[in-house]
BALOBA-1460 file (C-alpha; in Angstrom, 3 decimals):
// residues 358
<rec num="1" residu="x" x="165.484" y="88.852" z="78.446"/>
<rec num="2" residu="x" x="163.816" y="86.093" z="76.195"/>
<rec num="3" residu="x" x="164.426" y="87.958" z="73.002"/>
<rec num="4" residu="x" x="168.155" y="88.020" z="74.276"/>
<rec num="5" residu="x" x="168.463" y="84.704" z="74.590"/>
<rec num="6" residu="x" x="166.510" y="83.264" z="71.177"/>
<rec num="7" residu="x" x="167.020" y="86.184" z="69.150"/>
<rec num="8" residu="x" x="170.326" y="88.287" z="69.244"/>
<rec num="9" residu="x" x="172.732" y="85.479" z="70.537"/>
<rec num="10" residu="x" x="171.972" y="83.005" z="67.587"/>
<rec num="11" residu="x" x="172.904" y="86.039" z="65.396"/>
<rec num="12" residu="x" x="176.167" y="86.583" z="67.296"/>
<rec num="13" residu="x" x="176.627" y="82.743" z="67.108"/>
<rec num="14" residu="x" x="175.963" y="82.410" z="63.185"/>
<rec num="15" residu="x" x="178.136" y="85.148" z="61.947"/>
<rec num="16" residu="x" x="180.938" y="83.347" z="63.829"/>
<rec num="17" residu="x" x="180.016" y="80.119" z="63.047"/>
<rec num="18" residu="x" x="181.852" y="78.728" z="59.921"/>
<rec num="19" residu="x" x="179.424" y="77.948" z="56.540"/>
<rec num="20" residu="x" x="179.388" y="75.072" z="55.554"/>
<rec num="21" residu="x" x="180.260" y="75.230" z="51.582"/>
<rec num="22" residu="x" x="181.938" y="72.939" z="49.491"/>
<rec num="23" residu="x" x="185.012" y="74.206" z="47.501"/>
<rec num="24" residu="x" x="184.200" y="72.926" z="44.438"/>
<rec num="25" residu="x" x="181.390" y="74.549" z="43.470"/>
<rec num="26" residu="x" x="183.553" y="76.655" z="41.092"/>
<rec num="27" residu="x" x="186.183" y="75.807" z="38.751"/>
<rec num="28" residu="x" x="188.643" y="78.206" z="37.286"/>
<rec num="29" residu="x" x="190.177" y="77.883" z="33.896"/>
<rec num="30" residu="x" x="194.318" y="76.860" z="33.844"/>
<rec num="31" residu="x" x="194.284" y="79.166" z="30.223"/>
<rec num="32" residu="x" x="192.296" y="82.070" z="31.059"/>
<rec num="33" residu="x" x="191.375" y="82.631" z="34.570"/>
<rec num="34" residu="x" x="187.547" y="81.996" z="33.764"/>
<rec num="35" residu="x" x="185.491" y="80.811" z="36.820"/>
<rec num="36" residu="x" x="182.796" y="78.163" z="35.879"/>
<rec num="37" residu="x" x="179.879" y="76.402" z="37.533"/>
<rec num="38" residu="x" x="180.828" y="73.055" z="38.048"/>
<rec num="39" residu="x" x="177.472" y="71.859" z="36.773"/>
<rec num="40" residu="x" x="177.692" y="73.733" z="33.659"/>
<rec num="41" residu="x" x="181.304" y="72.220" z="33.437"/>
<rec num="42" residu="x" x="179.882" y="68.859" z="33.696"/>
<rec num="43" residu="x" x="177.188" y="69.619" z="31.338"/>
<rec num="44" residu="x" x="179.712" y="70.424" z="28.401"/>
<rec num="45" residu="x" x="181.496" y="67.232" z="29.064"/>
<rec num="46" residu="x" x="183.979" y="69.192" z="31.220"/>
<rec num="47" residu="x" x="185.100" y="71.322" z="28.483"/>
<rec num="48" residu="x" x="185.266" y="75.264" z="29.378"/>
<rec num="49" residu="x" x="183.038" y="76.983" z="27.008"/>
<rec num="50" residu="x" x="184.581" y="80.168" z="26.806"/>
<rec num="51" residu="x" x="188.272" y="78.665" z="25.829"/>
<rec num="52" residu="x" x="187.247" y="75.408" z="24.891"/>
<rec num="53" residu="x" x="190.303" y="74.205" z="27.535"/>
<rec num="54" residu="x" x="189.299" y="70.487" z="27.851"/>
<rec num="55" residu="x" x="189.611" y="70.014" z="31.847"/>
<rec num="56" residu="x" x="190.405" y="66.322" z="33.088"/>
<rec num="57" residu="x" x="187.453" y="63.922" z="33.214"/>
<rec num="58" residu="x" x="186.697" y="61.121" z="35.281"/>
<rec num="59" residu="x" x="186.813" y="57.638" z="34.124"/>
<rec num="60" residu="x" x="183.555" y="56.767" z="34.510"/>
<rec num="61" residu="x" x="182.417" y="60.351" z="33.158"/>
<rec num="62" residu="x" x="183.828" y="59.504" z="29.807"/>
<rec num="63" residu="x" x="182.897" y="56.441" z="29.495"/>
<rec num="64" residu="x" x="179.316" y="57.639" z="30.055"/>
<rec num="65" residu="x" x="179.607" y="59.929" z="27.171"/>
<rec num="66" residu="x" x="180.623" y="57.622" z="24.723"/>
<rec num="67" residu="x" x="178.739" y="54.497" z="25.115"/>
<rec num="68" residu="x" x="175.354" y="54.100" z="23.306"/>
<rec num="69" residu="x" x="172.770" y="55.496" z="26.349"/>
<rec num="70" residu="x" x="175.520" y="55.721" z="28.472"/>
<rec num="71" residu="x" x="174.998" y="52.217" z="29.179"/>
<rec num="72" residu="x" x="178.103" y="50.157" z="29.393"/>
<rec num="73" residu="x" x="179.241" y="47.342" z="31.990"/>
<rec num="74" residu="x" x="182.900" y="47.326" z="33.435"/>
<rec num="75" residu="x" x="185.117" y="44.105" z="33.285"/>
<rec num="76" residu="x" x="185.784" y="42.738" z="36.519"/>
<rec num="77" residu="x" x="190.150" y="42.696" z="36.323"/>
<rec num="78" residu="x" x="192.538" y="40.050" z="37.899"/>
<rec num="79" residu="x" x="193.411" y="40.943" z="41.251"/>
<rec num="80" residu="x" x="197.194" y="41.727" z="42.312"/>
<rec num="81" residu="x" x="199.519" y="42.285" z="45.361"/>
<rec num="82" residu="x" x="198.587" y="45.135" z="47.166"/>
<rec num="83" residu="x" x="201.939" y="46.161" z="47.757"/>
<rec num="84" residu="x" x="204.928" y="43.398" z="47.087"/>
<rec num="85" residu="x" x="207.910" y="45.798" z="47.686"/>
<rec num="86" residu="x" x="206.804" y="47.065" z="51.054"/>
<rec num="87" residu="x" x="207.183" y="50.325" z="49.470"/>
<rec num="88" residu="x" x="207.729" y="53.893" z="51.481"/>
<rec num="89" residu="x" x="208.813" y="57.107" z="50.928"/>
<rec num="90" residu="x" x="206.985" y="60.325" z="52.966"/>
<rec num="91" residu="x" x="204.042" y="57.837" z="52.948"/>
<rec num="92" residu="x" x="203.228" y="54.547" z="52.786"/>
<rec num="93" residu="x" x="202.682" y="53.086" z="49.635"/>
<rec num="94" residu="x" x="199.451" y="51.351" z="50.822"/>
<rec num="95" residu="x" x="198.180" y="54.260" z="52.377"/>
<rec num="96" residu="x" x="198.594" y="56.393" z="49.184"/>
<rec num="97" residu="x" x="196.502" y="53.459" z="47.195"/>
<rec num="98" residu="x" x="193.689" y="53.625" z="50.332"/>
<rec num="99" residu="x" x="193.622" y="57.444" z="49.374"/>
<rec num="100" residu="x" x="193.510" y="57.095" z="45.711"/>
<rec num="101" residu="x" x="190.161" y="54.545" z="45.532"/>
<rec num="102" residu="x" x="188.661" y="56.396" z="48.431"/>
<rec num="103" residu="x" x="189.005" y="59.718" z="46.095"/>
<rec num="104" residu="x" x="188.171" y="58.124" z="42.756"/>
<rec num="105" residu="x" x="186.054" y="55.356" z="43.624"/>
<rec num="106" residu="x" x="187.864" y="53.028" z="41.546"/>
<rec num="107" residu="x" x="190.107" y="50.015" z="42.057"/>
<rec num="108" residu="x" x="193.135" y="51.262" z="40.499"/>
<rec num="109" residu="x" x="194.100" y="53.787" z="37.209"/>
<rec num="110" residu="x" x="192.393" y="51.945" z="34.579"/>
<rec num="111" residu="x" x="188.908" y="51.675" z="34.387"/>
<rec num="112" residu="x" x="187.788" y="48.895" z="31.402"/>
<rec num="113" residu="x" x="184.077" y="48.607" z="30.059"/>
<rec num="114" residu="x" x="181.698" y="46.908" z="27.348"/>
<rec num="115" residu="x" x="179.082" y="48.003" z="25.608"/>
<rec num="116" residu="x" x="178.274" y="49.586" z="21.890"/>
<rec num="117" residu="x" x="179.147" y="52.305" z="20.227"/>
<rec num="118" residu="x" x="177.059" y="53.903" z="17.375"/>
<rec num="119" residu="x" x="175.508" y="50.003" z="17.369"/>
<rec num="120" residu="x" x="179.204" y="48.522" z="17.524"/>
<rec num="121" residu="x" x="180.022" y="45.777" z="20.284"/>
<rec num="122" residu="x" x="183.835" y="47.266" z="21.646"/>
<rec num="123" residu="x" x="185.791" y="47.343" z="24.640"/>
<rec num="124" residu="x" x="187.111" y="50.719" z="26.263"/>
<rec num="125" residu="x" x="189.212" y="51.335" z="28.724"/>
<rec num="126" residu="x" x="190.188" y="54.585" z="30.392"/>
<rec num="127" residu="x" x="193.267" y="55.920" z="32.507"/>
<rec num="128" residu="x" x="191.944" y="58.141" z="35.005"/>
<rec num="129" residu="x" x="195.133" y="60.394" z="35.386"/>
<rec num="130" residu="x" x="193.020" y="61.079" z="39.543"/>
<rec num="131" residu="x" x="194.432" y="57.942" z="40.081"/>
<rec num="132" residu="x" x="198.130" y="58.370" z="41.103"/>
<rec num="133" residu="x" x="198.781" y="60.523" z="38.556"/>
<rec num="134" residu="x" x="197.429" y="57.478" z="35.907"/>
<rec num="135" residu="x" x="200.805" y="55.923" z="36.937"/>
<rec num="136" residu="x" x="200.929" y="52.274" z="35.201"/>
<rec num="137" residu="x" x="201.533" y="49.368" z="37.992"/>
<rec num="138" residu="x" x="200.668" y="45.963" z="37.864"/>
<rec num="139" residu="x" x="196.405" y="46.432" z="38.301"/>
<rec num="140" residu="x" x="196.679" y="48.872" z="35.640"/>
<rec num="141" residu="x" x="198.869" y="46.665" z="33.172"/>
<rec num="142" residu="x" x="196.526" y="43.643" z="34.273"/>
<rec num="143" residu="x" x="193.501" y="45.412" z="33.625"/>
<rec num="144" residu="x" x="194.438" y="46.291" z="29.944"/>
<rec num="145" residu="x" x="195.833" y="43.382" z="28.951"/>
<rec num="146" residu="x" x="192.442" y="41.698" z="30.416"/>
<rec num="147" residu="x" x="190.343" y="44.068" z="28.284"/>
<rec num="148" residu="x" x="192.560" y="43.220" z="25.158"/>
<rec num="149" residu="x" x="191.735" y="39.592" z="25.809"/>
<rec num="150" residu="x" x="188.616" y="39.761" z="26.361"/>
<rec num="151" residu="x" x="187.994" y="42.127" z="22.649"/>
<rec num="152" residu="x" x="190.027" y="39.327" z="21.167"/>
<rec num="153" residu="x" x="187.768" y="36.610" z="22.284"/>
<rec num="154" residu="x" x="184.418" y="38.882" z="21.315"/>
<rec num="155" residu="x" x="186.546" y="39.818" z="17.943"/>
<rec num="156" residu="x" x="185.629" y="43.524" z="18.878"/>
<rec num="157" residu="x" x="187.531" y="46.531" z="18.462"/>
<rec num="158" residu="x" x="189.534" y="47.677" z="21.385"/>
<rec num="159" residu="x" x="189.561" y="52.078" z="22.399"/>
<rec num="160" residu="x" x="191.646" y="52.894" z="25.214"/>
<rec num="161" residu="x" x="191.953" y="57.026" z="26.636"/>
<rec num="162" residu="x" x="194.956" y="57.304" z="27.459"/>
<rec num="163" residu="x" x="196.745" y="59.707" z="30.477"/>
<rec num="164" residu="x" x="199.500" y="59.443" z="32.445"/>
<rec num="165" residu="x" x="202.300" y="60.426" z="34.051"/>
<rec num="166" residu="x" x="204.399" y="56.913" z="33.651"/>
<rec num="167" residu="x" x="205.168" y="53.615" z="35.439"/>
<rec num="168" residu="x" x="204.291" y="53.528" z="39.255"/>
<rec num="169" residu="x" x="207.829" y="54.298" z="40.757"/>
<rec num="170" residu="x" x="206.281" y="52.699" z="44.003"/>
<rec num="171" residu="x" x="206.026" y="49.099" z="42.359"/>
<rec num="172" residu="x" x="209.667" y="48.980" z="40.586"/>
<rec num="173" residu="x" x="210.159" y="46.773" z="38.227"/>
<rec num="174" residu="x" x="206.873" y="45.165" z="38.521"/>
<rec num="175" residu="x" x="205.640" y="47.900" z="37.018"/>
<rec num="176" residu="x" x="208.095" y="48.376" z="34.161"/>
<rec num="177" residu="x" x="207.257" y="44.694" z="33.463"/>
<rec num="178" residu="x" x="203.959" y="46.289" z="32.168"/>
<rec num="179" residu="x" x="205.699" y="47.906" z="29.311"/>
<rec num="180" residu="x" x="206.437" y="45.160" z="27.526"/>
<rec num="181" residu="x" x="203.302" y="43.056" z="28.670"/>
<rec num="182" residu="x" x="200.922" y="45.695" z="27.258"/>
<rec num="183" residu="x" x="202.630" y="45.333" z="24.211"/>
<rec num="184" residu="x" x="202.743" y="41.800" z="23.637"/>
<rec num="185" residu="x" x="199.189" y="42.125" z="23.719"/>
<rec num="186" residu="x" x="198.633" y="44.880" z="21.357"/>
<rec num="187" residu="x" x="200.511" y="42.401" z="19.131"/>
<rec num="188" residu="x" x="198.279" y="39.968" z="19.474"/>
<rec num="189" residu="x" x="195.231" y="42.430" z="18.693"/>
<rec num="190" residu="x" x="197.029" y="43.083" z="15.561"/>
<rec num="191" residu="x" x="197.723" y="39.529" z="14.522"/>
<rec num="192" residu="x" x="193.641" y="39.250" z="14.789"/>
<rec num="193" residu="x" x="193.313" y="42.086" z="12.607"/>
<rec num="194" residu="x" x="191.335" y="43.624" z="15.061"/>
<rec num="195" residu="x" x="191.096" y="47.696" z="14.952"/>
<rec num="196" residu="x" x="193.398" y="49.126" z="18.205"/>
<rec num="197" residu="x" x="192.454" y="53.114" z="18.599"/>
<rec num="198" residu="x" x="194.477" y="55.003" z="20.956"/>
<rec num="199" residu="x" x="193.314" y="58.562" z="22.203"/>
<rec num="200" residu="x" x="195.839" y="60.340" z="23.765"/>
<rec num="201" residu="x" x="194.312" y="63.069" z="26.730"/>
<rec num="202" residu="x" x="196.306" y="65.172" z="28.489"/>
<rec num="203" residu="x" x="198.996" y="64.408" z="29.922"/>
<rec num="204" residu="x" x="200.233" y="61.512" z="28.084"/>
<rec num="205" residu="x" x="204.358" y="60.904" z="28.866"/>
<rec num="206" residu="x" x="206.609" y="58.563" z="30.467"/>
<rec num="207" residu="x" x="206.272" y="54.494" z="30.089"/>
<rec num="208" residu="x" x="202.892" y="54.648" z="28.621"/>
<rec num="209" residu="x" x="204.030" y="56.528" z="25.682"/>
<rec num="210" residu="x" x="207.254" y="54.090" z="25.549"/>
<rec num="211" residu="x" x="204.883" y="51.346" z="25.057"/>
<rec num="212" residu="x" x="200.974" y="50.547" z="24.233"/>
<rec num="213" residu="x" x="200.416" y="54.307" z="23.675"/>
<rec num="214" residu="x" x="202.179" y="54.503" z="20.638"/>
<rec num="215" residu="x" x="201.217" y="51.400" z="18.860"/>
<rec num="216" residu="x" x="197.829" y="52.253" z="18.050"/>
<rec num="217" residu="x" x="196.185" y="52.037" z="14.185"/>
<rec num="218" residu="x" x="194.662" y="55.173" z="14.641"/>
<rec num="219" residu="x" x="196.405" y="57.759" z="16.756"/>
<rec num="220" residu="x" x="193.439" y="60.690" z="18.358"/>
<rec num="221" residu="x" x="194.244" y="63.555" z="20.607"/>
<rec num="222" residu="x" x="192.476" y="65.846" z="21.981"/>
<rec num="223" residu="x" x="193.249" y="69.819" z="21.822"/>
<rec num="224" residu="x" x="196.148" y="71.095" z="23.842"/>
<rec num="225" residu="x" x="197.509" y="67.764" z="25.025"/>
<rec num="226" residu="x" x="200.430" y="67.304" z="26.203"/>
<rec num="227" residu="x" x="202.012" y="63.898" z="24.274"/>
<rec num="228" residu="x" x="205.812" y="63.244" z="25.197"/>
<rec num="229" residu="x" x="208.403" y="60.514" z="26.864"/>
<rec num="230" residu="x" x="209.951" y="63.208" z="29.061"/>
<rec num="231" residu="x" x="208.631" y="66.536" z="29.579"/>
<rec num="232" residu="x" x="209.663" y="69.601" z="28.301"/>
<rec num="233" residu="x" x="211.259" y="70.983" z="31.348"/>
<rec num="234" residu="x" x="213.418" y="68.113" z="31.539"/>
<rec num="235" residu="x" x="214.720" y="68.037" z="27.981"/>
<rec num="236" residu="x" x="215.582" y="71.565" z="28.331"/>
<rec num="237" residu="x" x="217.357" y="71.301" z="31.426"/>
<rec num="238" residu="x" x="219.368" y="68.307" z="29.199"/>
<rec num="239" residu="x" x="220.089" y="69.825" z="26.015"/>
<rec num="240" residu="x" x="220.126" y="73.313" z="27.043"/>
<rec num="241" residu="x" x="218.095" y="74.815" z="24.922"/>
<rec num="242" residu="x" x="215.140" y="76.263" z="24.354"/>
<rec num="243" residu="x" x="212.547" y="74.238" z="22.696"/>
<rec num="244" residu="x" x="210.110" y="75.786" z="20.030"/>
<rec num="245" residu="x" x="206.790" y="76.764" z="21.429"/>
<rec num="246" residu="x" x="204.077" y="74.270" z="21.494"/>
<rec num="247" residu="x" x="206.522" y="71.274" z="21.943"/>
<rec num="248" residu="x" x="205.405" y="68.103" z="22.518"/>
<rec num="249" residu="x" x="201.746" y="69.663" z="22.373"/>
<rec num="250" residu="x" x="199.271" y="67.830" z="20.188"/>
<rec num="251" residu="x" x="198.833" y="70.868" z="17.386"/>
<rec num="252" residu="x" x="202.787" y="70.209" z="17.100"/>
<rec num="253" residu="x" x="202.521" y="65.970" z="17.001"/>
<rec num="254" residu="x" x="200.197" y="66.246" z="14.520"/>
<rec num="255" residu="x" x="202.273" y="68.853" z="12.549"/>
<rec num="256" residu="x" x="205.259" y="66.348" z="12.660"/>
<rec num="257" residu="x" x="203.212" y="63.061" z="12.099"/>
<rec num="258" residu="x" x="203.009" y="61.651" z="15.312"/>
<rec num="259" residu="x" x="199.311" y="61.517" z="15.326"/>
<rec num="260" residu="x" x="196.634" y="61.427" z="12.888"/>
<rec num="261" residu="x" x="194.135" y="63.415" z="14.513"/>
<rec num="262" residu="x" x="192.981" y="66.677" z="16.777"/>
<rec num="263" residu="x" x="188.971" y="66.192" z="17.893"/>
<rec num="264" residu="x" x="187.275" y="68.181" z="20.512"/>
<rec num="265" residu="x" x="185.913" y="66.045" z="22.676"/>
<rec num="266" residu="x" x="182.276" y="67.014" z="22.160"/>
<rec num="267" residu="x" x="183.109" y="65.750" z="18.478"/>
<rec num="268" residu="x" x="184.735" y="62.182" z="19.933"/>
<rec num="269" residu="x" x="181.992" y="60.216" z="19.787"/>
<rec num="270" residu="x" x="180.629" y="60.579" z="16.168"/>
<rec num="271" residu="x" x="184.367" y="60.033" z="15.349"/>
<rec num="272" residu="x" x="185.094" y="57.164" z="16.918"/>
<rec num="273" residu="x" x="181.842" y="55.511" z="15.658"/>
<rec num="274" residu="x" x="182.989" y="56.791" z="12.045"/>
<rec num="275" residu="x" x="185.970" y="54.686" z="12.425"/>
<rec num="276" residu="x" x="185.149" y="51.784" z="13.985"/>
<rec num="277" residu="x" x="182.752" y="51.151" z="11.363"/>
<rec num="278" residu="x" x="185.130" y="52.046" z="8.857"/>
<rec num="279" residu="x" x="187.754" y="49.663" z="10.042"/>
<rec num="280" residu="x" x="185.758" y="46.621" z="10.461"/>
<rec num="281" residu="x" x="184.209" y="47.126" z="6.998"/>
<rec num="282" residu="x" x="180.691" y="47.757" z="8.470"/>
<rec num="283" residu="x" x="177.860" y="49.029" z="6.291"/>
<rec num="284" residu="x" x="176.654" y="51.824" z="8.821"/>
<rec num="285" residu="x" x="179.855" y="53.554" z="8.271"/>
<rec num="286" residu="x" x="178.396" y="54.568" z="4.927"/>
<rec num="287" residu="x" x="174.729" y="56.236" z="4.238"/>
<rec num="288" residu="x" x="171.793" y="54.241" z="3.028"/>
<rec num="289" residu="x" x="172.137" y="55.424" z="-0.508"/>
<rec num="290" residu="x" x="175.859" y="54.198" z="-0.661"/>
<rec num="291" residu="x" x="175.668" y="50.575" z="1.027"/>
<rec num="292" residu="x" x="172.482" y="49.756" z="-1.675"/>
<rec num="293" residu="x" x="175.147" y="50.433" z="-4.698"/>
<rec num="294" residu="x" x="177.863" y="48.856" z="-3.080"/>
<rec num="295" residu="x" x="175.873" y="45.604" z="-2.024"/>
<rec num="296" residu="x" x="174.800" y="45.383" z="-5.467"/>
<rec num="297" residu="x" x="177.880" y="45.995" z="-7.065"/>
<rec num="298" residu="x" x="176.170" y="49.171" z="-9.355"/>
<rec num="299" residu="x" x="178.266" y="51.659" z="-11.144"/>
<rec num="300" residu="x" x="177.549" y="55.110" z="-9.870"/>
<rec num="301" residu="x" x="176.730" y="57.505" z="-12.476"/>
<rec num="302" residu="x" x="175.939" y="61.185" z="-12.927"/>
<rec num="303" residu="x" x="172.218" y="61.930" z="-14.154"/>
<rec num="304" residu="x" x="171.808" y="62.261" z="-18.050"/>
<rec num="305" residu="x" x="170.919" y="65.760" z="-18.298"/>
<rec num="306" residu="x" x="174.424" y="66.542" z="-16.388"/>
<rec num="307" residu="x" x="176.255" y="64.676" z="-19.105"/>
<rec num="308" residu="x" x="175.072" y="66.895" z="-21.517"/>
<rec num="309" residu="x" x="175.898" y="65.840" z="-25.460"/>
<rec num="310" residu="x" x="177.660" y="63.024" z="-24.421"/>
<rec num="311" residu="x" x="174.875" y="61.114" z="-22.651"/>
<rec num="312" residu="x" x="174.301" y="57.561" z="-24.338"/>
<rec num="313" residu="x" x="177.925" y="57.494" z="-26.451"/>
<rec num="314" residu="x" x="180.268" y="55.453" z="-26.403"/>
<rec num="315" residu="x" x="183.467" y="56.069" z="-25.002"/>
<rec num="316" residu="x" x="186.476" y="57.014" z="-26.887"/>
<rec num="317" residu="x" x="188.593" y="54.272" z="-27.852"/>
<rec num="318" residu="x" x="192.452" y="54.141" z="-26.470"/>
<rec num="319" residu="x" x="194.881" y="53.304" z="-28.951"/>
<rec num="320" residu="x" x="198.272" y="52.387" z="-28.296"/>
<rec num="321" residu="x" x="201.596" y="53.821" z="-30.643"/>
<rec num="322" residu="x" x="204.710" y="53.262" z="-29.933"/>
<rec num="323" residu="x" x="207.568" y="55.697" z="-30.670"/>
<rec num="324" residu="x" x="210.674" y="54.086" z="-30.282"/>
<rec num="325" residu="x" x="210.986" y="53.907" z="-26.489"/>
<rec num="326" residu="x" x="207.942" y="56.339" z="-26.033"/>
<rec num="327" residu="x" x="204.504" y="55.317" z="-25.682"/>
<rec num="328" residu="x" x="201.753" y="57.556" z="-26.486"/>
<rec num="329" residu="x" x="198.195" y="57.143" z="-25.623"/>
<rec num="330" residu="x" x="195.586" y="58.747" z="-28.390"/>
<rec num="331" residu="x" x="191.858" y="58.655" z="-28.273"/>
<rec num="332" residu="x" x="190.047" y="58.556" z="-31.141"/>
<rec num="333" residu="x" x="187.093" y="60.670" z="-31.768"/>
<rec num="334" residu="x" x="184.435" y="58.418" z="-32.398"/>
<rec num="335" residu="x" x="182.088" y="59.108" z="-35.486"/>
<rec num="336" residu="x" x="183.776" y="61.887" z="-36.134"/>
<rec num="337" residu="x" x="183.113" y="63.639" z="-39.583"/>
<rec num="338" residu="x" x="186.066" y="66.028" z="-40.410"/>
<rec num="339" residu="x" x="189.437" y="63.890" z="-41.654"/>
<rec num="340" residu="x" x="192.408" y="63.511" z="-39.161"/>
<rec num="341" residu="x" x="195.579" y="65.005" z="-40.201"/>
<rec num="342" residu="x" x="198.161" y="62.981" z="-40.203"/>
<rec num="343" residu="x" x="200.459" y="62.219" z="-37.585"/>
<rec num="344" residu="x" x="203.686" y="63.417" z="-38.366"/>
<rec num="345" residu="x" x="207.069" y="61.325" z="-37.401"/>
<rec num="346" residu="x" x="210.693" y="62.825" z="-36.725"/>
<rec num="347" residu="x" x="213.110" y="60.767" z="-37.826"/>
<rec num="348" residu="x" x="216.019" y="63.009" z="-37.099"/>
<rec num="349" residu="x" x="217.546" y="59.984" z="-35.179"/>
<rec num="350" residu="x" x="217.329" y="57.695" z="-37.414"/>
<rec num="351" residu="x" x="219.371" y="59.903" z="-39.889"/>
<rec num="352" residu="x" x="221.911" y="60.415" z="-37.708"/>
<rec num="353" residu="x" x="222.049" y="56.326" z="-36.937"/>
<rec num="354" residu="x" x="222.785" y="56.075" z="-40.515"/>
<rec num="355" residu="x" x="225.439" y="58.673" z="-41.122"/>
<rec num="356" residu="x" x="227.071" y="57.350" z="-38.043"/>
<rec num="357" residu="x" x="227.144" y="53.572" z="-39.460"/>
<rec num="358" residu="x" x="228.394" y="55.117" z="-42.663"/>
């Protein structure tokens, strides 16, 4: 009966027995239905490769991407209440912020970080919309305005990824403070001339767009996202209508001037680097071939043998002839053999001055 015993009733006992799998191995695709390995989602930066439906990212997932190596250290942010309004609704406020971290690993929505970019010192921060929906409270205000302090005392160019769903109902007014906090200091950014790039992920609506979102130099979204104040079920409930399809998407923003840019995020980084360099007038935002003749201040020219005839001329001279209140411009030919007719003159007007006068 020993086979009985250490044979058939572990069999019985393991098809019973629930496997232990985690849920997560697979990911399925909002757009299209496509299931994908989460490791070959996290290998295309979380981007489904079939679609190309960019799925949230983690803070500290994008951050990795972007920094030079992936190396990058994250500012240590002032510390706040915990919860100052005592705040309850199905759950305790406090016990939804215990959940949050414990989920995300992260002290509140905003995550804020230093290091380079294509060889550029800058500060980045990153709403992780995990986080309480990326709702903006007073850690979240704090840690912004900290990282916009802290890029205005390196004189560094400030990125922030921006997703949320609006100001943390649970903190009140505290939170709406943040509004115009945040934007004080994106004043002050500007005041130092100091480039403020704003990439808007989706979602992107509520306070946040009412405030810092919007007051970016250069204004990035990626594909599909959804950039607004309210959201479209709520202004058609309002106005009773129905709105136009792709509202408040970013294909439509950037149709209407609201942004200046759609990049895939496997594109991001290049781009960002492109600009950064641009907009603090650094010589790696050009190639080698380009900084050498502006440094030295040379003309650019085409090759001789492109020019053709006109290679080692000089150029035609610009004379000026007035014509009553008409100014025409005329170049003259230079050595030029065959004689100019010449220029003929109406002066019907002047006739008619003179009869008129008569």
């Amino acid at each position: 009966m020993n086979w009985i015993n250490n044979v058939v009733r572990p069999k019985i006992r393991g098809i019973w027995r629930k496997r232990e799998i985690p849920d997560n191995l697979w990911v399925k695709c909002p757009e299209t239905g496509q299931m994908v390995f989460h490791k070959d989602l996290e290998a295309n930066q979380y981007v489904v490769p079939g679609s190309g439906y960019h799925m949230r990212m983690s803070a500290r997932a994008r951050l990795k991407s972007l920094f030079d190596n992936g190396e990058f250290e994250t500012l240590t942010t002032p510390e706040v209440p915990l919860d100052p309004l005592k705040f309850r609704d199905e759950r305790k406020y406090s016990d939804r912020l215990k959940d949050a971290r414990k989920k995300t690993e992260l002290t509140d929505a905003v995550l804020v970080a230093e290091g380079k970019l294509g060889g550029l010192p800058l500060l980045m921060a990153v709403q992780d919309f995990s986080f309480m929906g990326g709702s903006l409270g007073m850690a979240a205000g704090e840690a912004i305005i900290a990282g916009m302090e802290k890029a205005l005392e390196k004189q560094t160019p400030f990125i922030i990824f921006v997703a949320s769903g609006g100001a943390r109902m649970q903190e009140g007014i505290l939170s709406l403070m943040q509004m115009p906090r945040t934007t004080v200091a994106v004043q002050r950014l500007r005041e130092a001339r100091l480039p403020y790039i704003v990439v808007f992920t989706h979602p992107t609506t509520g306070g946040v767009t009412a405030s810092y979102a919007m007051l970016g130099d250069i204004h990035i979204a990626e594909p599909g996202a959804l950039i607004g104040f309210a959201g479209p079920r709520v202004i058609e409930q309002t106005i009773r209508e129905q709105l136009p399809e792709g509202f408040q998407r970013s294909n439509y923003l950037l149709e209407h001037g609201m942004i200046d840019l759609i990049v895939n995020r496997h594109d991001m980084r290049d781009t960002l680097i492109r600009i950064c360099h641009i907009l603090v007038q650094d010589p790696l935002a050009f190639n080698k071939k380009e900084s050498t003749n502006i440094a030295t201040d040379e003309s650019i020219e085409p090759p001789a043998d492109e020019l053709g005839d006109s290679a080692g001329t000089e150029p035609a001279e610009i004379k000026f002839v007035s014509d009553e209140n008409v100014e025409i411009i005329l170049p003259e030919a230079a050595e030029s053999d065959a004689p100019r007719p010449p220029r003929k003159r109406k002066k019907k007007r002047a006739s008619q001055r003179d009869d008129s006068t008569a």
